[in-house]
N, C-alpha and C positions, 0 to 999 in steps of 0.2 A: 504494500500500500504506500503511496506517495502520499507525501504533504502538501498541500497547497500552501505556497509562502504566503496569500494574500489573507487566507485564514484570519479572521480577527475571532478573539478572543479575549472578552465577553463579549456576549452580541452589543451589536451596537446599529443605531439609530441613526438616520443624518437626514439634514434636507439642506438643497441648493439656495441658497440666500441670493438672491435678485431684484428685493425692495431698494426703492431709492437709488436703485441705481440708472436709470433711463430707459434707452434704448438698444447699449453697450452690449445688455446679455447675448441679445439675439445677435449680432453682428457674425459672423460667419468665418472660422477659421477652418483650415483645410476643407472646404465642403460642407462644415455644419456649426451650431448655431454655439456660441460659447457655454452658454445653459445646457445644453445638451450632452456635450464632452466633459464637461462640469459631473454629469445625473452619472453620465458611463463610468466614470471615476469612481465613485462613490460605491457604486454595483461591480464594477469590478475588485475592488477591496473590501466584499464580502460585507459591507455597509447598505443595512435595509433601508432604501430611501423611505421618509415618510412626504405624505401631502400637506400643504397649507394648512388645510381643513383641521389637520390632526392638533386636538387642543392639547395646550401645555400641560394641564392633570391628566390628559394619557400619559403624556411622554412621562410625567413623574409616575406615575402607574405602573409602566412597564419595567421600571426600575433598570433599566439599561442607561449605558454611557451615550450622550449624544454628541454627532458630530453636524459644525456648520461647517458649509461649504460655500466658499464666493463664488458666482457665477463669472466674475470678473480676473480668476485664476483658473482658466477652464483647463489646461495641461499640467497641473499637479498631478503627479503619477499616483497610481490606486496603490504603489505599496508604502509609498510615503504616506499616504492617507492613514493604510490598516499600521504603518510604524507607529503614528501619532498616538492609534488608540490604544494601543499595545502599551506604550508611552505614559500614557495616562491611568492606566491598571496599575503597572508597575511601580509608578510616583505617588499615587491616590491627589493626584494632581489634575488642575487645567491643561492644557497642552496651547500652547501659539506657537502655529506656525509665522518665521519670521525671516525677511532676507536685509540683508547688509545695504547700507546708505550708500549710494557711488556716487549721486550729485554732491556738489559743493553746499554748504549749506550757512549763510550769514545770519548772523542777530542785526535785528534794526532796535534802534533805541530813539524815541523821541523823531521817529521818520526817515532817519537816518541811517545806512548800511553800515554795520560797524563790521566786530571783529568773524574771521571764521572759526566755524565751530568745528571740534573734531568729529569728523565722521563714525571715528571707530567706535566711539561709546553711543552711535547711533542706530537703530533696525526699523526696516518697516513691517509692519502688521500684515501677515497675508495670510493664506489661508491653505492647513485648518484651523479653527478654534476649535478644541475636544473638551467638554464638559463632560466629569464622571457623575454616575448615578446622582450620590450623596448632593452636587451643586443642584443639579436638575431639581432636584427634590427641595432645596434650600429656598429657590428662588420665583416669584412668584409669575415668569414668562420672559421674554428678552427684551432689557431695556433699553436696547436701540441697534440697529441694523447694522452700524458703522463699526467693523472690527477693529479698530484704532481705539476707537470708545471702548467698547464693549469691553477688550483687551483690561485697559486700565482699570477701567469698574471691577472688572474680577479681579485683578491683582489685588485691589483695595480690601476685600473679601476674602479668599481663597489663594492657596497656595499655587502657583504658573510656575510651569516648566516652559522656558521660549525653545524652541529649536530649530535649526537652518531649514530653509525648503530650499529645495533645488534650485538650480537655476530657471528650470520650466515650470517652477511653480510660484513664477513672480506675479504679480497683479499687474491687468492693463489698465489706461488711463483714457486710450484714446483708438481712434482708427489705428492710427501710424503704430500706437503701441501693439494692437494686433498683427498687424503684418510682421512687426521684430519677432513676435512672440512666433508667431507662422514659420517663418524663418529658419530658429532658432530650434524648431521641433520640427522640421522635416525628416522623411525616412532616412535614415542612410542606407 
């Protein structure tokens, strides 16, 4: 008998986050829609999607670990995904996924561009966020869409593990960032 590395364990839970975010999701890489390869993601890493519909005293009900997934990271690979939640058993921890700052990044004071900040003590929020049971159970729904937020709200609360996501599990921002992103994950 073979293992399936994608295997997660415990079950776990996820749904595609796509609020507030525009028209971005649907935009189309390789052939299909960012939300889509986002959903295949999450199903390929052994990750039950749930629907909208599914209210938040289910998911605390089911007592599984849930994961968010940004529509806006559609090429995060499905074992990075089942790593995270694996991650999150292990830590009895949050999980953020997070990638390294490579723009320059200035303080303004009073209007004015001042000094540069260092990069390295910076990451950006991307995605997954993995909530285990016990937060799920804590909290009484998600108070807000924006994993950058949300991120910090749970630090405040709960213990977070950050860890790297690949390079193809960067978040887009724009067309042109799709097309890098397209690019970037071609077959070889």
């Amino acid at each position: 008998m073979t293992t399936d590395p994608y295997d997660v364990h415990p079950p776990a839970l996820g749904a595609i986050v796509e609020a507030e975010r525009g028209s971005l999701p649907f935009a189309l890489i390789h052939g299909e829609g960012l939300v889509a390869c986002a959903a295949w993601a999450l199903g390929d890493a052994g990750i039950t999607p749930v629907d909208h519909g599914v209210s938040w005293a289910d998911l605390v009900e089911s007592g599984d670990t849930f994961v968010l997934h940004d529509a806006l990271c559609p090429m995060t690979p499905a074992s990075f995904l089942a790593d995270c939640v694996r991650t999150s058993e292990e830590r009895s921890a949050v999980v953020v996924a997070v990638r390294p700052v490579t723009d320059t990044v200035k303080q303004v004071e009073d209007g004015y561009v001042g000094a540069t900040i260092d990069r390295d003590a910076l990451v950006v929020v991307t995605s997954p966020i993995v909530l285990p049971a016990e937060v799920v159970a804590s909290l009484d729904g998600l108070p807000t869409h924006d994993f950058a937020e949300l991120a910090g709200l749970l630090a405040a609360r709960f213990p977070v593990v950050t860890v790297e996501a690949p390079p193809e599990g960067r978040r887009v921002a724009s067309l042109d960032d799709v097309r890098l992103l397209e690019a970037l994950t071609l077959p070889r």
